[in-house]
DRENLUM-492289 format. One record per residue (C-alpha): residue in one letter; x, y, z; residue number from 1. Coordinates in nm, 3 decimals. Example, Ala and Ser with C-alpha at 12.3 -4.5 7.8 and 13.67 -1.06 7.14 Angstrom:
// DRENLUM-492289
  r        X        Y        Z    k
  a    1.230   -0.450    0.780    1
  s    1.367   -0.106    0.714    2
***
This chain:
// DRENLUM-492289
  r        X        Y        Z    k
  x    9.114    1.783    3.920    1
  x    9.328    2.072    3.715    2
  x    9.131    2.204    3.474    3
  x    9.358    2.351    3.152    4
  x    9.249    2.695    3.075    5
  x    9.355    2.797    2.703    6
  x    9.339    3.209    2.565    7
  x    9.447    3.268    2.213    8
  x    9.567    3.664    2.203    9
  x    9.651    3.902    1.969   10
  x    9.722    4.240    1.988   11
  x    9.466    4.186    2.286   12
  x    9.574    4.500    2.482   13
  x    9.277    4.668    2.546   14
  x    9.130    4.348    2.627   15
  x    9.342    4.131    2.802   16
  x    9.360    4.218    3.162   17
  x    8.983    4.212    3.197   18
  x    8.994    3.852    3.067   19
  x    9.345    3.843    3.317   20
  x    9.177    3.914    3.612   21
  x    8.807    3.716    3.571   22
  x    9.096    3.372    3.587   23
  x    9.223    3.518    3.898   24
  x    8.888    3.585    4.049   25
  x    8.797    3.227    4.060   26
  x    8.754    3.089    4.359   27
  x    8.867    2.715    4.186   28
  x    9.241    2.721    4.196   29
  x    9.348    2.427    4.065   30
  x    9.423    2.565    3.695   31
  x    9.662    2.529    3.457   32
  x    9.607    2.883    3.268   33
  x    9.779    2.905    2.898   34
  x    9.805    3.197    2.700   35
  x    9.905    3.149    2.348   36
  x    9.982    3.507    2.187   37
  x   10.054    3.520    1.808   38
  x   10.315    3.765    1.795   39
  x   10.173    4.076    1.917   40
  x   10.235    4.435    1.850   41
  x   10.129    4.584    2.104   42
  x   10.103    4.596    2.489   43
  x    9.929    4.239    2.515   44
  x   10.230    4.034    2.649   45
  x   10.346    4.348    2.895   46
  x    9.998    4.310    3.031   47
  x   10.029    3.925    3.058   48
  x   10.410    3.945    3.201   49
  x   10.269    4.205    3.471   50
  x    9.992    3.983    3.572   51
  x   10.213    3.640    3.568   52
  x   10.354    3.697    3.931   53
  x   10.003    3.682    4.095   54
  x    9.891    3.282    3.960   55
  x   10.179    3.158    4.138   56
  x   10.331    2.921    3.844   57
  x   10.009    2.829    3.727   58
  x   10.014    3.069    3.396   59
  x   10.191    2.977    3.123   60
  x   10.261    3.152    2.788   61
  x   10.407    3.116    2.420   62
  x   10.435    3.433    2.192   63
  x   10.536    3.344    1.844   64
  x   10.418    3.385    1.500   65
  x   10.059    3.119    1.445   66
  x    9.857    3.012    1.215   67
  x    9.577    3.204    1.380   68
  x    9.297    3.157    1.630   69
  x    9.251    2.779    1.601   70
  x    9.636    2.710    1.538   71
  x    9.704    2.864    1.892   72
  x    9.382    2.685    2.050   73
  x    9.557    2.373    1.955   74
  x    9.873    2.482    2.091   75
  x    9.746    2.575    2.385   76
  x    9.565    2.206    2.441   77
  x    9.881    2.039    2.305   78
  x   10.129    2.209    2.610   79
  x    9.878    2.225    2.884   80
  x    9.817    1.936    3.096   81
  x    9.535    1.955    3.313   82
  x    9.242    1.713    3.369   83
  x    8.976    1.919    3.198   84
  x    9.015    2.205    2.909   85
  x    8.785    2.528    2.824   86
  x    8.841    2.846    2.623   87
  x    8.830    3.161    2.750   88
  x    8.903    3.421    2.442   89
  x    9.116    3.728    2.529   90
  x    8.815    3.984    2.464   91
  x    8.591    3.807    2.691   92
  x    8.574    3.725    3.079   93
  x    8.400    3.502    3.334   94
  x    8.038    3.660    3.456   95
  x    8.132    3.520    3.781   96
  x    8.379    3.439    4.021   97
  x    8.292    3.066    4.060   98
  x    8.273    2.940    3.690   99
  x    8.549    2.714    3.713  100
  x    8.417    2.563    4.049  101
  x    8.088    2.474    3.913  102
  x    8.271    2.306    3.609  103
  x    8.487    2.107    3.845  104
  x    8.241    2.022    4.086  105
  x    7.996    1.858    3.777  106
  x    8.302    1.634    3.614  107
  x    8.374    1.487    3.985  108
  x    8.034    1.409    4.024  109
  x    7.952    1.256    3.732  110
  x    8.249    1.111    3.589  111
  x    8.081    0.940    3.331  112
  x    8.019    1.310    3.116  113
  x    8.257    1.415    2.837  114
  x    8.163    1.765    2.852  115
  x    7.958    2.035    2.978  116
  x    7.834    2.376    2.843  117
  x    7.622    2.634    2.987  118
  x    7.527    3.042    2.904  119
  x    7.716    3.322    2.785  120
  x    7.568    3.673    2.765  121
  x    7.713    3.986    2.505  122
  x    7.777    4.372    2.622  123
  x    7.769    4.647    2.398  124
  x    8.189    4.720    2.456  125
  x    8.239    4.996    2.679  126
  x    7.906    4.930    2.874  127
  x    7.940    4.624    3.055  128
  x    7.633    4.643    3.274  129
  x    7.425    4.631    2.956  130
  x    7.381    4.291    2.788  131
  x    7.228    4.311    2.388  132
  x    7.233    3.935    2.393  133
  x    7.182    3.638    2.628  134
  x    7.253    3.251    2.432  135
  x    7.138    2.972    2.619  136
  x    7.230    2.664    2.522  137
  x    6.961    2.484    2.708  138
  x    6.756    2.408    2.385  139
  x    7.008    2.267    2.213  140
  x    7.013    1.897    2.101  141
  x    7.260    1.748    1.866  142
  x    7.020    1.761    1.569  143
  x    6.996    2.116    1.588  144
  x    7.333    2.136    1.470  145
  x    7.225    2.097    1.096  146
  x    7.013    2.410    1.151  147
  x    7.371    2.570    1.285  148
  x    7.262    2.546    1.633  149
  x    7.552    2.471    1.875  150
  x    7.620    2.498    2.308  151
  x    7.758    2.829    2.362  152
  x    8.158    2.753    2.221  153
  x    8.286    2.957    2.516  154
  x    8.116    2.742    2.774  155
  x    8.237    2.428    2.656  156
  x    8.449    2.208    2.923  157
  x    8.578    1.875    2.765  158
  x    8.807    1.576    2.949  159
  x    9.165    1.558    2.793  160
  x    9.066    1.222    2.678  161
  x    8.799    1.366    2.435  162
  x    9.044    1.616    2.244  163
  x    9.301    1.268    2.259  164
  x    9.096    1.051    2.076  165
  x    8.839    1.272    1.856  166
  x    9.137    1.532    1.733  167
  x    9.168    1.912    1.794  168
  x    9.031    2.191    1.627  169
  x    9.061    2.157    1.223  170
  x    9.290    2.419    1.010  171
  x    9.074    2.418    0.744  172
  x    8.766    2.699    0.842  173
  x    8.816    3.058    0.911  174
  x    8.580    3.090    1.146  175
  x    8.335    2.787    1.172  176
  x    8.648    2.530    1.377  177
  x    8.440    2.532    1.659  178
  x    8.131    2.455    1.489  179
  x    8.308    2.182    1.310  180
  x    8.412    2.043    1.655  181
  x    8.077    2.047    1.800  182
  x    7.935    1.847    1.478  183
  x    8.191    1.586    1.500  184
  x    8.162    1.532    1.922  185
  x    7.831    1.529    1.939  186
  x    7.674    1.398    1.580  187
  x    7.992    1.161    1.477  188
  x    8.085    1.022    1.804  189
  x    7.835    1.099    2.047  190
  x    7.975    1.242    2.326  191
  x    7.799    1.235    2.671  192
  x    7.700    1.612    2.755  193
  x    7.546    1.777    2.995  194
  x    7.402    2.155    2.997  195
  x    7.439    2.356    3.328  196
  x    7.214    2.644    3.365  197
  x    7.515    2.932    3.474  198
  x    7.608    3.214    3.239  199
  x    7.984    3.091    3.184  200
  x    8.107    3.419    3.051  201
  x    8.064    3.790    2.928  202
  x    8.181    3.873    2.564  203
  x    8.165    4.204    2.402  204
  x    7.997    4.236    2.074  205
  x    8.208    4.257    1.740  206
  x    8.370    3.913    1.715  207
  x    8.499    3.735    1.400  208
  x    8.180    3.533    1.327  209
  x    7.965    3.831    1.361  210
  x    8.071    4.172    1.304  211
  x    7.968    4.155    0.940  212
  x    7.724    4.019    0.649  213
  x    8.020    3.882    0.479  214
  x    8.154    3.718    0.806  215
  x    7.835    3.575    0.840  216
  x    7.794    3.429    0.486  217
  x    8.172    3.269    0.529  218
  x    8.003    3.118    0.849  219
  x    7.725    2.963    0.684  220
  x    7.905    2.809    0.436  221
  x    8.166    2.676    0.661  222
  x    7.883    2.537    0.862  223
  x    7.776    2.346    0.547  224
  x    8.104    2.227    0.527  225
  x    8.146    2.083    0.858  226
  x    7.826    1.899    0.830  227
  x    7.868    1.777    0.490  228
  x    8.254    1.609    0.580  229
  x    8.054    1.409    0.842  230
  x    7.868    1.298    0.665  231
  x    7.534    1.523    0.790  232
  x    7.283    1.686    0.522  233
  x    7.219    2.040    0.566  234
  x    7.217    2.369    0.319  235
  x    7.278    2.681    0.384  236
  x    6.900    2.802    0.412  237
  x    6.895    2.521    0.707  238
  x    7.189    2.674    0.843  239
  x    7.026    3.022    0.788  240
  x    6.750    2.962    1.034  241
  x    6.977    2.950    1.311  242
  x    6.973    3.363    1.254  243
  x    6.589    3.362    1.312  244
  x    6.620    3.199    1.678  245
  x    6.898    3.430    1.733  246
  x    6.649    3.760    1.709  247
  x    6.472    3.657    2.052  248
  x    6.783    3.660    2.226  249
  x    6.843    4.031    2.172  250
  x    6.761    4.285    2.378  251
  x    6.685    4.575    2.199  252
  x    6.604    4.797    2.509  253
***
């Protein structure tokens, strides 16, 4: 089983080779490891170019001008062909050395799953032995969606066949694709899921759905959106409660 590994970059320098060497860590090796850079300034494809000798033909990567972050997800599921795909974003790296194992080992026993999702823990950047936030995604159900409630995006393993016949990730949100995704797998069609209790990967605080209150209220409303063109009811103070949970799972120590 190959499982397709997809990392949108951009200007990702200070970033990348963390992210670079957590895919070379793993102890799974069948991979098919894309990295779909949008035409950056800086270091980001030196770093990837310097790296590309040690996966042994199984990195791939495309540097040209995108439509951003969801534009080169799609490429990057579009070109690669393995069995299984995840994301792994270019500012964020595997906790452990035997992610990808775990995710292979679940879809061979139980080929009857679509997907599986797990944990993923935040670091204050620069400190990576201290984690401000842990998100499990073991409470989730597919009704807690409407309160904005989704599996952890960047633990999220899907079979080829899912992106093939339920579509890739829509164009039309900033920042709330994923969410989108997640409403129309598991509330539109249903998918067969299954959580795994393993801490799929480290990210460092600051990303695009969080760093500000404005981010945040583009979020919500995007979240209404995805909900609403499927059909779902929710509001945005529904959505809004989804902040509440998220209070227990920082560590303010």
């Amino acid at each position: 089983m190959t499982i397709s590994l997809i990392t949108a970059t951009y200007n990702s320098g200070s970033t990348i080779e963390d992210t670079l060497k957590s895919v070379l860590a793993q102890t799974y090796n069948d991979i098919d490891y894309w990295i779909i850079d949008g035409g950056s300034k800086d270091n980001t494809m030196e770093i990837v170019r310097r790296y590309e000798p040690q996966f042994d033909g199984r990195l791939h990567w495309i540097s040209e001008k995108d439509g951003g972050i969801y534009d080169a997800m799609n490429k990057g599921i579009s070109n690669s062909t393995g069995d299984v795909v995840g994301i792994l974003n270019s500012d964020d790296y595997f906790t452990s050395d035997n992610v990808l194992e775990r995710v292979a080992t679940e879809m061979k026993a139980h080929t009857s799953l679509d997907a599986i999702y797990g944990d993923i823990h935040f670091i204050k950047d620069g400190f990576p032995n201290r984690v401000v936030r842990y998100y499990s995604s073991k409470p989730f159900r597919p009704m807690w969606l409407r309160f904005g409630f989704m599996p952890a995006h960047p633990s999220f393993y899907a079979r080829r066949e899912v992106f093939n016949k339920y579509g890739l990730y829509s164009l039309d949100y900033k920042i709330a694709s994923d969410y989108d995704m997640m409403v129309r797998l598991f509330l539109k069609h249903h998918i067969k899921a299954k959580y795994i209790p393993l801490d799929f990967v480290t990210m460092r605080t600051g990303g695009a759905s969080t760093n500000n209150v404005r981010s945040r209220m583009v979020l919500v409303n995007e979240d209404v959106k995805a909900c609403r063109t499927y059909g779902f009811y929710t509001n945005r103070f529904l959505i809004s409660l989804k902040y509440l949970y998220k209070i227990f799972e920082w560590k303010l120590w």
